[in-house]
BARO-340079 format. One line per field, with one value per residue (C-alpha): residue in three letters; y negated, z, x negated. Coordinates in steps of 0.5 Angstrom, whole numbers, plus 500, padded with zeros to 3 digits. Each point is the difference from the previous one (the first is absolute). Example, Ala and Ser with C-alpha at 12.3 -4.5 7.8 and 13.67 -1.06 7.14 Angstrom:
BEGIN
rest: c(ALA_SER)
v: c(509_493)
w: c(516_498)
u: c(475_498)
END
This chain:
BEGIN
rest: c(UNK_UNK_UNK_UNK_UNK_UNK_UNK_UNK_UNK_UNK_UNK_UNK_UNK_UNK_UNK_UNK_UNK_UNK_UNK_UNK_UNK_UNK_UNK_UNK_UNK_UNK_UNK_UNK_UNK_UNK_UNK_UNK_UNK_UNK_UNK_UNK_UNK_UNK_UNK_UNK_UNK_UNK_UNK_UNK_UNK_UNK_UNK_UNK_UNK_UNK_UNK_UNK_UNK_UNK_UNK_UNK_UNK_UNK_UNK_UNK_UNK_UNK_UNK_UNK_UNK_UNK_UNK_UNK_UNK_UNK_UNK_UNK_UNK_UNK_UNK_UNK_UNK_UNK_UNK_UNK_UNK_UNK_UNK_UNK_UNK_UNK_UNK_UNK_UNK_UNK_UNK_UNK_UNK_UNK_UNK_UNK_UNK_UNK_UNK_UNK_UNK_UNK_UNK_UNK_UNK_UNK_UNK_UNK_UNK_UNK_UNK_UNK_UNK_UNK_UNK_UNK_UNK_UNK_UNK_UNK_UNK_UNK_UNK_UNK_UNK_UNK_UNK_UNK_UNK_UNK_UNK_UNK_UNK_UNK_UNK_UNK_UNK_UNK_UNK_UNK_UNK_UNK_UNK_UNK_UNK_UNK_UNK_UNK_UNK_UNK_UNK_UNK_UNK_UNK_UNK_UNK_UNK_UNK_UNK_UNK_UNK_UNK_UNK_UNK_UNK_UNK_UNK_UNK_UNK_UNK_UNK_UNK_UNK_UNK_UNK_UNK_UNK_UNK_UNK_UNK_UNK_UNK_UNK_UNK_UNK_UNK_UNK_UNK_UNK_UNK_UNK_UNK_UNK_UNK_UNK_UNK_UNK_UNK_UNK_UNK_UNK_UNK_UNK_UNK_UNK_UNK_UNK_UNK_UNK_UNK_UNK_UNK_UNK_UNK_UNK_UNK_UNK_UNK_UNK_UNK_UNK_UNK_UNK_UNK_UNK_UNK_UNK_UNK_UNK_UNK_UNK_UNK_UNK_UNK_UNK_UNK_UNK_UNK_UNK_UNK_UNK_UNK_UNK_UNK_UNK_UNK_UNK_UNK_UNK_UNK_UNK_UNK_UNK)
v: c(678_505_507_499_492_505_505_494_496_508_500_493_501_507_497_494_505_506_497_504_505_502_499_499_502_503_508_501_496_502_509_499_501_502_506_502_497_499_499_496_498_502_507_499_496_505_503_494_500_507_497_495_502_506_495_496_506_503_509_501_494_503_497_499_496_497_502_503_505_506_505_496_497_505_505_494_497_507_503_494_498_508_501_493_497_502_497_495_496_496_498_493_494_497_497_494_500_497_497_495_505_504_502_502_505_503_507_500_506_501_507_502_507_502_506_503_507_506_496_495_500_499_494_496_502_498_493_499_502_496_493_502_501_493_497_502_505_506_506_505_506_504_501_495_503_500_493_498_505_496_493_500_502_495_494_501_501_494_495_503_500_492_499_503_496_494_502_502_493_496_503_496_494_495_498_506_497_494_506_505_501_504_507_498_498_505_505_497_497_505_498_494_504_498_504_501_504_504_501_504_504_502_502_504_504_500_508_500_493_502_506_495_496_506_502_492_500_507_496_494_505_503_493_498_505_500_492_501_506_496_505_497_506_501_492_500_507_497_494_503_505_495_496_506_501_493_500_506_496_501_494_500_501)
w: c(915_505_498_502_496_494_501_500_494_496_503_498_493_499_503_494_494_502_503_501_503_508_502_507_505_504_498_503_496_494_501_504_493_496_494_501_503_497_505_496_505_501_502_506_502_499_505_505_495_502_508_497_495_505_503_495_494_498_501_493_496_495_501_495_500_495_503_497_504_501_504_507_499_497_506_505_497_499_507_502_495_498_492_499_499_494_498_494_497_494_496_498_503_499_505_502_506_503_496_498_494_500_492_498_495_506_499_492_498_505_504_507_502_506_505_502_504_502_506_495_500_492_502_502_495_495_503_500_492_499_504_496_493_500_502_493_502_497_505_502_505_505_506_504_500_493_500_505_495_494_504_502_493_496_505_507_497_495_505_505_493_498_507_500_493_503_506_494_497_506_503_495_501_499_493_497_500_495_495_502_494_498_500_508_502_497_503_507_499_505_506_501_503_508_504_506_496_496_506_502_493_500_507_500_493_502_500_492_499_503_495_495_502_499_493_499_503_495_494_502_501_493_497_504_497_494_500_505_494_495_496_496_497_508_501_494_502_506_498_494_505_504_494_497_508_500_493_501_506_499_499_502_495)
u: c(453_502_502_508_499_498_505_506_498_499_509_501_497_504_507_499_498_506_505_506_495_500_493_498_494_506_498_507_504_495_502_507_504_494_501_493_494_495_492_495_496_492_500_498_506_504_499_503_505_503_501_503_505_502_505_503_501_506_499_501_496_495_493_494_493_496_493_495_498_505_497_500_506_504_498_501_506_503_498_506_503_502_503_502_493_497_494_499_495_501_493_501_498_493_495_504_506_505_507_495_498_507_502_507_497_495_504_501_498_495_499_502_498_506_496_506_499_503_503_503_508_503_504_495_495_506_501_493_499_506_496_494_504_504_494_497_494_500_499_496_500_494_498_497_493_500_502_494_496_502_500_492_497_505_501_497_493_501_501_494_495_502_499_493_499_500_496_495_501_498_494_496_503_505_498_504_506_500_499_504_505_506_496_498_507_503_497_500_508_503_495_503_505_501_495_504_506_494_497_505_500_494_500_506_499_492_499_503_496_492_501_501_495_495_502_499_492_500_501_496_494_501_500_495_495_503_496_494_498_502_505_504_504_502_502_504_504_501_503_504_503_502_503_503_504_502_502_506_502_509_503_507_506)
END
């Protein structure tokens, strides 16, 4: 099926699950009488989308995104935009995309980080906390290199390290996966995710990423001594280190 069939049935399928809901493939007829204008494309279509809103957007309509990346975009999307984008990233959702797998809980009590900066202007801050709020997210505010900072340990990295996993996995043959149980697809779950949009991810967040990756290849060397010297005082420090983290994780209240 082409590209436009599958974006057809994707309307067609929405229009029978929310009816009385305008949805369209018309961006002008989506924007013309929007109250906020919500990005949740790729990062690297939003800059496309710039142009494309540019004839078609009402001069005060505030502007967010759903991305998460913030550097880029906001610098992007600010440098056209002004003080009427404000850069969101709620953190929820799974592997899966497409209306297919949408949740009508999706934002319950889930985080959005907002990015606002000093170009930020308070009425459109304003709406697009309001948007978040009614949507159910509780929110957080900081700066879009913190957000990157924080993304790359805690979500960027995961994905490229379940990625690496599975690579590890395969080199040896096929017959792993007939018993590959919980432990495995836990761990590798998020790198079902599609390529080209974490590709697109890792690439534009790379510099917070690579700086990631080595302190990943620090502890995996530390572990691997660890075994080759057979200390298990040192595997097991190692191990209930990483327990101890895991286990004091928050959990949303």
């Amino acid at each position: 099926m082409s590209l436009w069939g599958r974006r057809a049935d994707a309307l067609e399928a929405a229009k029978e699950s929310l009816p009385g809901c305008l949805l369209t493939t018309n961006l002008a007829d989506a924007i013309h009488l929007a109250d906020v204008v919500v990005l949740c494309t790729p990062v690297a279509a939003m800059d496309g989308l710039v142009v494309d809103l540019a004839t078609s957007l009402p001069t005060t309509t505030p502007i967010t995104d759903a991305g998460s990346i913030k550097s880029s975009v906001v610098a992007k999307l600010e440098a056209r935009w002004g003080g009427r984008f404000v850069g969101s990233h709620p953190v929820a959702g799974s592997e899966q995309s497409g209306f297919a797998h949408a949740r009508e809980d999706l934002f319950d009590r889930a985080l959005c980080i907002l990015t606002p900066t000093e170009r930020s202007d308070s009425a459109a801050l304003e709406t697009i906390r309001a948007l978040w709020l009614s949507a159910g997210c509780r929110l957080h505010e900081m700066s879009p290199a913190d957000h990157d900072l924080c993304m790359a340990r805690v979500s960027h990295l995961p994905h490229a390290a379940a990625a690496a996993l599975v690579h590890a996995a395969r080199v040896r043959g096929a017959a792993w996966k007939d018993f590959a149980g919980s432990g495995y697809r836990d761990s590798t779950r998020v790198a079902g995710g599609p390529p080209a949009m974490w590709a697109d991810i890792l690439l534009e967040n790379r510099t917070e990423i690579l700086a990631g990756l080595k302190d990943l290849q620090s502890a995996l060397g530390q572990l691997e001594v660890a075994l080759a010297e057979g200390n298990r005082g040192e595997v097991e420090s190692f191990l209930a280190t990483a327990r101890n983290e895991r286990l004091a994780l928050s959990h949303p209240k």
